[in-house]
C-alpha positions as CSV (number, residue, x, y, z in Angstrom):
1,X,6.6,14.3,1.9
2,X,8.7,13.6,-0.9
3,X,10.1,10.7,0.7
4,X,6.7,9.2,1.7
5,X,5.5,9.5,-2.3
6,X,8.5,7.8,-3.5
7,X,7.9,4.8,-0.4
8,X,4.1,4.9,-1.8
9,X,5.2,4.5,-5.3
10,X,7.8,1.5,-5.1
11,X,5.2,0.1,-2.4
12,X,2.6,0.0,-5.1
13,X,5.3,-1.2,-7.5
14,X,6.5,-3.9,-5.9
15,X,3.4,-5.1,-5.3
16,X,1.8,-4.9,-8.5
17,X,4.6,-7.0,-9.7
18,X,4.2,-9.1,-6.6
19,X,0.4,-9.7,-8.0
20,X,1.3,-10.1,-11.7
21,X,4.0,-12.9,-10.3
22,X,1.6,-14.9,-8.6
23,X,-1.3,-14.8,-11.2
24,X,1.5,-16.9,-13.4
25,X,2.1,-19.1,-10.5
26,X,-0.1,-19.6,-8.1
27,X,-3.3,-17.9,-9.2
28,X,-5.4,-19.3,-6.2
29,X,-3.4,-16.8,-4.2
30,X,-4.2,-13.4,-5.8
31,X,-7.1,-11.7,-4.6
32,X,-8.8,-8.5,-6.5
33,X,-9.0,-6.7,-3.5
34,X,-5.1,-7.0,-3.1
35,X,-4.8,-5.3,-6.1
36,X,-6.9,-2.4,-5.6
37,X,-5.4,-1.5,-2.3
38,X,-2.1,-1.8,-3.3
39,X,-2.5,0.5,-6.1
40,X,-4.8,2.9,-4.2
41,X,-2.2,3.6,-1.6
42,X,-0.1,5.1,-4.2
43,X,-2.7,7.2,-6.1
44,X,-4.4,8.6,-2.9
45,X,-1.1,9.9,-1.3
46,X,-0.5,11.5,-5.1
47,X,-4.0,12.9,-5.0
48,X,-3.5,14.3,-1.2
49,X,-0.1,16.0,-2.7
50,X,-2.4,17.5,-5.8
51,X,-5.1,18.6,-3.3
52,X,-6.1,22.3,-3.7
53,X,-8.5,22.3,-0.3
54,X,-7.2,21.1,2.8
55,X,-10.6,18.7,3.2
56,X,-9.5,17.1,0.3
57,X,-6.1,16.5,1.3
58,X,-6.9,14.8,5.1
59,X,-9.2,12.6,2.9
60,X,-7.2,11.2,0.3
61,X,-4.1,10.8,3.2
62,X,-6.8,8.9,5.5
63,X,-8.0,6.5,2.4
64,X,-4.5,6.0,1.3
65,X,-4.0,5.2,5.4
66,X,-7.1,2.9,5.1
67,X,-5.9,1.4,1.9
68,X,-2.1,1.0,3.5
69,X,-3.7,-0.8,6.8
70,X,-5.9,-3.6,3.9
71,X,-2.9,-4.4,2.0
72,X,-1.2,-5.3,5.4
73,X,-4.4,-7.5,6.2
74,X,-4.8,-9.2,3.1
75,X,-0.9,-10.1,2.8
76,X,-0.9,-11.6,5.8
77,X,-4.1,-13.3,5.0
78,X,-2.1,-15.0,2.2
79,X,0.4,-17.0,4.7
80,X,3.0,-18.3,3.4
81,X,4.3,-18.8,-0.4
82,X,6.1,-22.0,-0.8
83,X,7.9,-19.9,-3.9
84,X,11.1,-18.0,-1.5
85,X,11.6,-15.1,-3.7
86,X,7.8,-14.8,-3.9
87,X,7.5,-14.9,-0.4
88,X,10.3,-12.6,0.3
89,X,8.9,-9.8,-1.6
90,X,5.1,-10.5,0.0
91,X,7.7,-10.0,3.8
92,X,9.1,-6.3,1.9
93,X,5.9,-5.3,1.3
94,X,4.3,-5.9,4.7
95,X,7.7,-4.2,6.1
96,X,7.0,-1.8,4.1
97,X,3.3,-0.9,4.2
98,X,4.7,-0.9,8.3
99,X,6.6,2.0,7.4
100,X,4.3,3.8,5.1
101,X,1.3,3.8,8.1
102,X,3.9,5.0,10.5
103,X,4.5,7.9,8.4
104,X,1.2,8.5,7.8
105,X,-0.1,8.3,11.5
106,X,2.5,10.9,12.0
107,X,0.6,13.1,9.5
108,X,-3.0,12.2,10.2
109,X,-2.1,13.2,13.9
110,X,-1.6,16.8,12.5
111,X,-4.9,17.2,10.2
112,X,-7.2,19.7,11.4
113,X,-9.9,18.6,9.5
């Protein structure tokens, strides 16, 4: 699990800073949404760790699952950024968010609730 908080965290990272890049240089490419899901993935797999009830933890692991699965979509949606480092780190974080739902399948296939 440790592992998994540490991918959600640098995922969220990365592309935050991925966001704040492209708002300085190509701003017709950043979309809200992006920004919220990206940043939701890591918070709901923190709040699922902090979870006291088991409820609450197969919920906030399914909307950081849910939130994982967006950020995929809406990346992609972006197509390619004529800026190569840009576009490099939008390719890491769709590898990435990849990995994360693997993971997270893996743990969503064990919930009881």
């Amino acid at each position: 699990m440790k592992e998994l908080e540490v991918k959600t965290y640098n995922f969220a990272v990365l592309g935050i800073g991925l966001i704040k890049s492209l708002e300085k240089e190509f701003p017709e490419l950043v979309n809200s949404n992006l920004k919220k899901s990206i940043g939701a993935v890591s918070i709901k797999f923190i709040d699922a760790l902090n979870a006291e009830e088991n409820e609450d933890f197969a919920k906030n692991i399914r909307d950081c699952h849910l939130n994982t699965q967006k950020s995929i979509e809406l990346l992609n949606a972006m197509g390619k950024i004529t800026n190569d480092t840009l576009n490099e780190q939008k390719n890491t974080l769709i590898n990435e968010s990849q990995i994360i739902i693997e993971k997270l399948n893996t743990i969503i296939s064990k919930l009881i609730y």
